[in-house]
Residue frames as qw, qx, qy, qz and C-alpha x, y, z in Angstrom:
[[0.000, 0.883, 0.470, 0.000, 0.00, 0.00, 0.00],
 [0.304, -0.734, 0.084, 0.602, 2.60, 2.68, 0.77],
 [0.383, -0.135, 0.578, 0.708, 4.56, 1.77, -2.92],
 [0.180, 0.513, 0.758, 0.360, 1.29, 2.97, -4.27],
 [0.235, -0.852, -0.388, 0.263, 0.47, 6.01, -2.59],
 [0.339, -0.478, 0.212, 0.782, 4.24, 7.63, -3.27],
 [0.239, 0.203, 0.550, 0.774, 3.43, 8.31, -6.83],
 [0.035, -0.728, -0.594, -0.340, 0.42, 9.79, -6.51],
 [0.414, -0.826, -0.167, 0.344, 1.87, 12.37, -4.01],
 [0.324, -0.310, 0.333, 0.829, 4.16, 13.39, -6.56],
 [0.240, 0.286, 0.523, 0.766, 1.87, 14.03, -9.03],
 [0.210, -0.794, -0.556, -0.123, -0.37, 15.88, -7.20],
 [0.541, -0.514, 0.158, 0.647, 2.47, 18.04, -6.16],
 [0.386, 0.171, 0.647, 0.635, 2.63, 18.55, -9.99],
 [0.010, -0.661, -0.669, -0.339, -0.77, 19.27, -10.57],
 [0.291, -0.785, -0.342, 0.426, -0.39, 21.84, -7.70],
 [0.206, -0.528, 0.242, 0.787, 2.39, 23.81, -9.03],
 [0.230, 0.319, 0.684, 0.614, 0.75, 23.63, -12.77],
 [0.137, -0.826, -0.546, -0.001, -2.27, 25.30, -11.17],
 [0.386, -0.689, -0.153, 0.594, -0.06, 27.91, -9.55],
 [0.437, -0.163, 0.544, 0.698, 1.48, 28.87, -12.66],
 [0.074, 0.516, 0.589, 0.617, -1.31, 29.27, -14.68],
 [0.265, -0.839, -0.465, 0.100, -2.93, 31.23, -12.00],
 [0.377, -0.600, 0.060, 0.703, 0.25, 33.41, -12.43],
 [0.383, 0.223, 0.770, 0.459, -0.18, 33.32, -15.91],
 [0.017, -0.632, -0.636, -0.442, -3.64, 34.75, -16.43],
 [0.193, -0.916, -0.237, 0.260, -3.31, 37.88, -14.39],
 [0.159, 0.846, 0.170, 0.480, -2.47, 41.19, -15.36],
 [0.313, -0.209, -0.376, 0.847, 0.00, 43.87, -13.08],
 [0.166, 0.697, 0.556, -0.420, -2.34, 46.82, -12.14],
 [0.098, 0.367, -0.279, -0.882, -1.71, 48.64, -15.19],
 [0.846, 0.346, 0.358, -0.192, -3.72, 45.86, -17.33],
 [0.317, 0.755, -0.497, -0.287, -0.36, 45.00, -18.93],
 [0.989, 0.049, -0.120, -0.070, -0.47, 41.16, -20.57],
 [0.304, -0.725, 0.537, 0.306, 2.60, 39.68, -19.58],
 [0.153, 0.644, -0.604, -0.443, 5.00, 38.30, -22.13],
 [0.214, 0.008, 0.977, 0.013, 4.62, 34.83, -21.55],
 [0.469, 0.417, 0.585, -0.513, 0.75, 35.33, -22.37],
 [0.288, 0.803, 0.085, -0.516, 1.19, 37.23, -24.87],
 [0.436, -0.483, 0.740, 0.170, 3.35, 35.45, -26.70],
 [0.423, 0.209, 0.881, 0.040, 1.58, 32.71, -28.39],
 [0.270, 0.762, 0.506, -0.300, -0.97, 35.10, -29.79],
 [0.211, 0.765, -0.418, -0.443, 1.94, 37.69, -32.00],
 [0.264, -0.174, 0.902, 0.294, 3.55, 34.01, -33.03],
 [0.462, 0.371, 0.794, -0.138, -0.06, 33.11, -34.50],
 [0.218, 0.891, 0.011, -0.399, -0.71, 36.99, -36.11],
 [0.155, -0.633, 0.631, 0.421, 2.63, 36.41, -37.40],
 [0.255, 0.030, 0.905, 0.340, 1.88, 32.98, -39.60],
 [0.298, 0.714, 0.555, -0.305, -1.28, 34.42, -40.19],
 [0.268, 0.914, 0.050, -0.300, 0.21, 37.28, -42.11],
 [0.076, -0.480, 0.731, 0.480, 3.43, 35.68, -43.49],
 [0.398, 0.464, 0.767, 0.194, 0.31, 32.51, -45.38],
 [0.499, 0.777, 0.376, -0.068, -1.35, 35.70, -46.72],
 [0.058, 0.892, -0.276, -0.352, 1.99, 37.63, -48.19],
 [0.114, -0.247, 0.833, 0.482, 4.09, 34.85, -49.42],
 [0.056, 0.164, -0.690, -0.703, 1.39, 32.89, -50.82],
 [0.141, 0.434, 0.763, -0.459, -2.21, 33.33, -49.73],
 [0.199, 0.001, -0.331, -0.923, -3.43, 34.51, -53.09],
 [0.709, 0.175, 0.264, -0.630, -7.61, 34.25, -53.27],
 [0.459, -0.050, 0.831, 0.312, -8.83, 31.46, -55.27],
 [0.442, 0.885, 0.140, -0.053, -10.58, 33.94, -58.00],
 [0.107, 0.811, -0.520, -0.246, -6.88, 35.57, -58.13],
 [0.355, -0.273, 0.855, 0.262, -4.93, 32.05, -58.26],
 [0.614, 0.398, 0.682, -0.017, -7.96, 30.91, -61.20],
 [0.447, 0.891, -0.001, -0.075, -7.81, 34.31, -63.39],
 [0.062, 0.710, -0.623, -0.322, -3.49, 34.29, -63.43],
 [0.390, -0.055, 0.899, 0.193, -3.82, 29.93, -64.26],
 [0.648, 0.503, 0.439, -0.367, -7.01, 30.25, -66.39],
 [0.498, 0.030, 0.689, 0.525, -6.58, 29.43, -70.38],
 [0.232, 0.286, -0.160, -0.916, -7.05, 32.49, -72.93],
 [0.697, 0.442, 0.426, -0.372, -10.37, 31.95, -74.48],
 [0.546, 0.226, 0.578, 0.563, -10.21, 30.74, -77.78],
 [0.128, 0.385, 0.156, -0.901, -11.00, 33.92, -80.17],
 [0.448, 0.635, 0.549, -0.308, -14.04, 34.43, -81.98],
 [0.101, 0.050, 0.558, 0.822, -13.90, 34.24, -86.26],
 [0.406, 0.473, 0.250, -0.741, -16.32, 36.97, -86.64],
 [0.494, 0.555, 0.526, -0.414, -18.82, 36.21, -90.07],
 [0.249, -0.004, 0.244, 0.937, -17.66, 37.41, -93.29],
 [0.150, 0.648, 0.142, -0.733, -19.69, 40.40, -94.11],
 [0.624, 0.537, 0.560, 0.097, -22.53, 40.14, -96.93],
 [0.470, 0.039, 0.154, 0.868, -20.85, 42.19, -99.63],
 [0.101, 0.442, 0.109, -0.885, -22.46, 45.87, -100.15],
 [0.508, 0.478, 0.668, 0.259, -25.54, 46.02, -102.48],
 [0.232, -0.196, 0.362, 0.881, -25.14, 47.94, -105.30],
 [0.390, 0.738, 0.492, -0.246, -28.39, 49.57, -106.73],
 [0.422, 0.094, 0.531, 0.729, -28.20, 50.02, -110.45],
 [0.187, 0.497, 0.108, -0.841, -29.64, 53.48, -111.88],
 [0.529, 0.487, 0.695, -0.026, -32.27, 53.02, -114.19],
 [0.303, 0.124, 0.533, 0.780, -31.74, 54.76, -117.67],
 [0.446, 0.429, 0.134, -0.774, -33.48, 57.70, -118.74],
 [0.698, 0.511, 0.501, -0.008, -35.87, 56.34, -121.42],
 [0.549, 0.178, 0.593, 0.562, -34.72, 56.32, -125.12],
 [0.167, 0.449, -0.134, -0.867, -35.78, 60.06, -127.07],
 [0.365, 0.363, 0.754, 0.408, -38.95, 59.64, -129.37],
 [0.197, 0.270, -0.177, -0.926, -40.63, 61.46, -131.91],
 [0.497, 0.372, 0.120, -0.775, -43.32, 62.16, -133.46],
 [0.085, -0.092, 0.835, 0.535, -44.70, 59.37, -135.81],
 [0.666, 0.381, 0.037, -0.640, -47.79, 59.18, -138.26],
 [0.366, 0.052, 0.927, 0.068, -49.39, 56.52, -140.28],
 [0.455, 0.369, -0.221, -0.780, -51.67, 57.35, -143.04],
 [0.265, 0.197, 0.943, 0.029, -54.49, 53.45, -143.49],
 [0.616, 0.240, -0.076, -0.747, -57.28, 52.96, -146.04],
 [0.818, -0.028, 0.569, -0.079, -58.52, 49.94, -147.44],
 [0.751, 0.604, 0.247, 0.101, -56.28, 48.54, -149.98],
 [0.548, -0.380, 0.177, 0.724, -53.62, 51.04, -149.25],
 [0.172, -0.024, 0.372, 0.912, -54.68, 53.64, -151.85],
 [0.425, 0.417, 0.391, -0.703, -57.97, 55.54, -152.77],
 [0.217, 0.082, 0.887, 0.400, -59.97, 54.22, -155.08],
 [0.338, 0.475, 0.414, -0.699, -62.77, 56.56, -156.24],
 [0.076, 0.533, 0.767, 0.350, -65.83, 56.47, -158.64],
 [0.013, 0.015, -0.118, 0.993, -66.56, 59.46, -159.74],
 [0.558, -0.303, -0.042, -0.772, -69.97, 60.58, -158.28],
 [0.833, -0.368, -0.409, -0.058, -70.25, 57.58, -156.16],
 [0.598, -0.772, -0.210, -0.048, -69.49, 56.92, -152.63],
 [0.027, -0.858, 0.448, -0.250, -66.78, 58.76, -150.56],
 [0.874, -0.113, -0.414, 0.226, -63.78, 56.16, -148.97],
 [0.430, -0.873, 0.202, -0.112, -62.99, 57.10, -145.54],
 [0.686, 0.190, -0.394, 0.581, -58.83, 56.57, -144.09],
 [0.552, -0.815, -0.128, 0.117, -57.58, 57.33, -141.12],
 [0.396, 0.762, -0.236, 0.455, -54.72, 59.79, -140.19],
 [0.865, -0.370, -0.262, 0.214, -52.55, 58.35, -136.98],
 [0.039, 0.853, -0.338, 0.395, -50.38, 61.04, -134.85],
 [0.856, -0.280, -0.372, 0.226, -48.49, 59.09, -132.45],
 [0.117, 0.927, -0.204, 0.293, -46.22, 61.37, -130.34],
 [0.690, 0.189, -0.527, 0.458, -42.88, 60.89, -128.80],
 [0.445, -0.806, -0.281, 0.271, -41.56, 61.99, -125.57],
 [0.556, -0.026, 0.034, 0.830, -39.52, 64.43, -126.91],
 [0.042, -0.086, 0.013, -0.995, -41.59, 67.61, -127.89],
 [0.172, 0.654, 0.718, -0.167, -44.91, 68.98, -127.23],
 [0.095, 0.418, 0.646, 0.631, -47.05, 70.67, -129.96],
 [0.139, 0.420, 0.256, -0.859, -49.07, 73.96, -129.65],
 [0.551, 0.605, -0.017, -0.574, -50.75, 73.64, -132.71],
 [0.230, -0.043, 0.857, 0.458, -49.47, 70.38, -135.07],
 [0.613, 0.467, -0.093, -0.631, -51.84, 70.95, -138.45],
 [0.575, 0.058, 0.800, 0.160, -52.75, 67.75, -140.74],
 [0.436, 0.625, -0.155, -0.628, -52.59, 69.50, -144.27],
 [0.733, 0.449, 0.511, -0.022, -53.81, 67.98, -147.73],
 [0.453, 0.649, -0.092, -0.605, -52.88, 68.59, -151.24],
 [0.718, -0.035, 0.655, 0.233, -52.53, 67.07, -154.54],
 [0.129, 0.236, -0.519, -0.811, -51.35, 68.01, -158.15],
 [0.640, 0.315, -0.024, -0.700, -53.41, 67.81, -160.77],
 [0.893, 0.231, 0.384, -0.046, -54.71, 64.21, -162.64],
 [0.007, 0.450, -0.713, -0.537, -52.89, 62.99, -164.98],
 [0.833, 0.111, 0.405, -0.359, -55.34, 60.99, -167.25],
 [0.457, -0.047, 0.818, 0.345, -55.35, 58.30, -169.91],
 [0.174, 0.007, -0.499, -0.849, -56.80, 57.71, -172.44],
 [0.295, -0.438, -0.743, -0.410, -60.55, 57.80, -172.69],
 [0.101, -0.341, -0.457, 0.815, -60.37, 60.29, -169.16],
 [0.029, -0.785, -0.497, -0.369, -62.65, 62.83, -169.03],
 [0.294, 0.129, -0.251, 0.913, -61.72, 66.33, -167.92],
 [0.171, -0.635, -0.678, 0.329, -63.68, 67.90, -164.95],
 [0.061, -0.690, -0.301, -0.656, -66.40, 70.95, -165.22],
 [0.678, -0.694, -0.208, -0.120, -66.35, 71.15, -160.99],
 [0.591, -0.635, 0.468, -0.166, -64.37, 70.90, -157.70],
 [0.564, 0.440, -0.699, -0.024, -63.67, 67.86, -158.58],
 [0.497, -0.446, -0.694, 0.270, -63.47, 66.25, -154.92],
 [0.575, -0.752, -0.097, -0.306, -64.93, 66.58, -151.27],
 [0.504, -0.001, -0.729, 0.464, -62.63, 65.97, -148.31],
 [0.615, -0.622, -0.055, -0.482, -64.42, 65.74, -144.97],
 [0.172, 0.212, -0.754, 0.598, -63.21, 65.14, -141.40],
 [0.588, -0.352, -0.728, 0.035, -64.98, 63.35, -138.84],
 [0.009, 0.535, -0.409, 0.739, -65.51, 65.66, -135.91],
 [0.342, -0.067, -0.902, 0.255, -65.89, 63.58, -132.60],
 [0.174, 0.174, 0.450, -0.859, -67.89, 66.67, -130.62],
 [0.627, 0.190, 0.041, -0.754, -70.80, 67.06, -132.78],
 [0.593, -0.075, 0.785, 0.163, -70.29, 63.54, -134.70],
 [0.605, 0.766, 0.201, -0.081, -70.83, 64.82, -138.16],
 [0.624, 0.072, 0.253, 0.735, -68.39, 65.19, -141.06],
 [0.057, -0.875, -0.044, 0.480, -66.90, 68.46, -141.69],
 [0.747, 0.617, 0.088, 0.234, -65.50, 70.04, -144.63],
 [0.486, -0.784, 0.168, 0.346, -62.00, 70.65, -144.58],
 [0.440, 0.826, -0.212, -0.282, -59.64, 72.08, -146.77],
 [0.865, -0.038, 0.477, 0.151, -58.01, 70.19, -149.69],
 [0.029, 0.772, -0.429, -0.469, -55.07, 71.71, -151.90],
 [0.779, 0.211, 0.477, 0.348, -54.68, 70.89, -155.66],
 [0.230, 0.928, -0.273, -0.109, -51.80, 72.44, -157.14],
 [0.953, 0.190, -0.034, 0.233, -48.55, 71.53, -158.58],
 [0.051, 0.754, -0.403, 0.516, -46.84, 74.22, -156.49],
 [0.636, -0.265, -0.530, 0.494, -45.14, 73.57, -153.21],
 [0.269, -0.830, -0.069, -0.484, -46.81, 75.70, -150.26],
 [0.270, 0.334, -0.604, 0.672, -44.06, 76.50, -147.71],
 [0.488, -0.563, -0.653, 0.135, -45.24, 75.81, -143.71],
 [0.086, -0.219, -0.343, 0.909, -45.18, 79.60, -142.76],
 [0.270, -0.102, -0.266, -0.920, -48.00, 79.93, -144.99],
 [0.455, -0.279, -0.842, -0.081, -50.04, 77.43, -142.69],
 [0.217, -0.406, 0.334, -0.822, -52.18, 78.23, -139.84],
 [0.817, -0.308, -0.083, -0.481, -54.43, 76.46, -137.18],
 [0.603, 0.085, -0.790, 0.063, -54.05, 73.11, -136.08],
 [0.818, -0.457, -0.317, -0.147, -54.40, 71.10, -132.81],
 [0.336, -0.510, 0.780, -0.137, -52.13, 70.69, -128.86],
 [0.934, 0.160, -0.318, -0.013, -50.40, 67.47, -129.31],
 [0.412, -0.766, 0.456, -0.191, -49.01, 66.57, -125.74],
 [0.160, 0.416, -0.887, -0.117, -46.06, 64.24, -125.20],
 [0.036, -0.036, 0.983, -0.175, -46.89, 60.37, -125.71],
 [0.563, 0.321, 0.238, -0.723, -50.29, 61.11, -127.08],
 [0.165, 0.164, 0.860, 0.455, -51.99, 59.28, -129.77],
 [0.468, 0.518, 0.304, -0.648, -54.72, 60.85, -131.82],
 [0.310, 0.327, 0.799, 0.398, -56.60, 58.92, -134.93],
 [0.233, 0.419, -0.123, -0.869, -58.27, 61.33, -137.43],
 [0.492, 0.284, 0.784, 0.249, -60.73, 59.94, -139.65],
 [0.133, 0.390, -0.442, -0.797, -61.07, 61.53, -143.38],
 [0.615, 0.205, 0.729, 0.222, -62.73, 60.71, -145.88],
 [0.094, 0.430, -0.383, -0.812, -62.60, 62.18, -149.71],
 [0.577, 0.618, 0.528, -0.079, -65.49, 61.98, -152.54],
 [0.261, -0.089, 0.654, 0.705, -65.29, 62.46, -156.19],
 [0.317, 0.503, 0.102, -0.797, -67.65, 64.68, -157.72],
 [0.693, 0.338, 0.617, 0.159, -69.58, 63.87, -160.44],
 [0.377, 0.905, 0.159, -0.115, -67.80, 66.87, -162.40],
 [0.426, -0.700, 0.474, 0.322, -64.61, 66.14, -161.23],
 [0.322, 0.604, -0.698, -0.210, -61.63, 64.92, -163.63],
 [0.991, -0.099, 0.085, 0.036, -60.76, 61.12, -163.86],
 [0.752, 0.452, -0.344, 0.335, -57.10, 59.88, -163.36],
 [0.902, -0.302, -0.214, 0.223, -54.86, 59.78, -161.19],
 [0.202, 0.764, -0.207, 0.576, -52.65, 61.54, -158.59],
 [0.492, 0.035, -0.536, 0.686, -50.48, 60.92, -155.50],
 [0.211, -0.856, -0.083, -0.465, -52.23, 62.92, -152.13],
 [0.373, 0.548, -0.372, 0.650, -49.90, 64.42, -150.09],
 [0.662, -0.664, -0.340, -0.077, -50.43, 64.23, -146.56],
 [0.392, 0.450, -0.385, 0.704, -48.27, 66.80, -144.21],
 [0.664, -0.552, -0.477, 0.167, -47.59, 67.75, -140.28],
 [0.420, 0.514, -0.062, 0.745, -47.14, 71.00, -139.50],
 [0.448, -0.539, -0.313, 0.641, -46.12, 72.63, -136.65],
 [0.073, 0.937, 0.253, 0.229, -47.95, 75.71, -137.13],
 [0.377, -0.878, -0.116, 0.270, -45.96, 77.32, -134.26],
 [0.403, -0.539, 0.515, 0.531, -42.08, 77.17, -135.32],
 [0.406, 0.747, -0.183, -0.494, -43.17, 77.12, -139.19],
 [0.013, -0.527, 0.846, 0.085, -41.45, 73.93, -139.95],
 [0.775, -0.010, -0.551, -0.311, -42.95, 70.12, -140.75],
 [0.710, -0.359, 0.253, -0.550, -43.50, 68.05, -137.36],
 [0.681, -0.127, 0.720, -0.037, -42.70, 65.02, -139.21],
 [0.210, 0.149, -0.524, -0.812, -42.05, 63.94, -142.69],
 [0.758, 0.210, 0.105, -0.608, -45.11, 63.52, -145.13],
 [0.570, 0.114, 0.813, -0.007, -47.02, 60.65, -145.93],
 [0.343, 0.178, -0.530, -0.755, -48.24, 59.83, -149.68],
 [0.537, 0.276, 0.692, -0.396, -51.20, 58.09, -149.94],
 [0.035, 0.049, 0.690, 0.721, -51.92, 56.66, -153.85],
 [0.466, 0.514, 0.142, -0.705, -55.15, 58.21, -155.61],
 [0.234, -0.108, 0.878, 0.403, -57.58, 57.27, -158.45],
 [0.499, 0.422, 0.469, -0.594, -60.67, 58.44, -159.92],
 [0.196, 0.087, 0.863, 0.458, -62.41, 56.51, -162.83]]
């Protein structure tokens, strides 16, 4: 029993003076100044604390953005090429065109019998407009054959269709084997650009007139500037 007892009197001896210590330990002189020994442990910790974040306590956002791999870069589209808008041409320059139609392609009259009507076709271009464009008549004199018969009269009618009243009008028809210059013309019709106007004629043979044959002359005169409009048409003749 004794050999059992010494040890335990020594460590309790131990335990005493461990107690004592710390009880020196954890007190303060009256200023409230830790002592060294306390104080100690606690700069040693601060210290490793601040030497992990300077040498190499980087964040792990900083340590991912300096290791991270450059993005691949981005091959941008090619670009659709520029569109090119082509300028539309001014239209082509026209003029003025005419058409002189009958049936058959030539007059064929009987003298005293019935008149044969033809139309006279203005077609305009876009190049000028008309103040006054005149549709003028004439023809030389027959030439007959033999067994003609020379006229005691006029000789013919020419009449125009007028569209307002719808009756034929008489209108004037030159026979001569001169050549009447276009200042000595007057009247006529507006003929705006790109217009079309049909005239309808028609010409009778008196029963006093002549017999034979003669070319009628069919002109377009621009009353205003004194000058032809367009050239003339000939239109073949015949009275039997």
């Amino acid at each position: 029993m004794p050999a059992i007892q010494g040890p335990r009197r020594v460590l309790s001896a131990a335990a005493v003076a461990a107690v004592l210590v710390a009880g020196s330990t954890g007190c303060g002189d009256e200023g409230g100044t830790v002592p060294a020994a306390a104080s100690a442990p606690a700069s040693v910790a601060v210290s490793e604390s601040a030497s992990a974040s300077a040498s190499g306590g980087a964040s792990p956002s900083a340590s991912g953005s300096a290791t991270a791999s450059p993005s691949p870069s981005r091959t941008s589209a090619p670009s659709a090429p520029p569109t090119t808008r082509t300028a539309t041409p001014p239209p082509a320059p026209t003029r003025l065109a005419v058409a002189v139609d009958t049936r058959g392609g030539r007059l064929a009259l009987v003298r005293g019998g019935a008149p044969q009507e033809f139309t006279v076709t203005l077609r305009n271009g876009n190049s000028a407009e008309y103040g006054h464009v005149l549709v003028a008549f004439q023809m030389e004199f027959l030439i007959g054959e033999p067994g003609d018969q020379p006229g005691t009269g006029p000789g013919f009618l020419l009449e125009r269709f007028d569209q307002a009243s719808g009756a034929w009008r008489a209108t004037d028809f030159r026979i001569a084997n001169d050549f009447k210059p276009p200042s000595m013309f007057t009247g006529g019709s507006p003929l705006a650009r790109e217009v079309v106007r049909v005239e309808r004629y028609r010409l009778r043979a008196t029963a006093g007139g002549p017999t034979g044959s003669s070319p009628v002359v069919v002109s377009f005169i621009d009353t205003d500037a004194d000058r032809e409009a367009a050239a003339h048409v000939v239109l073949g003749h015949s009275t039997r």
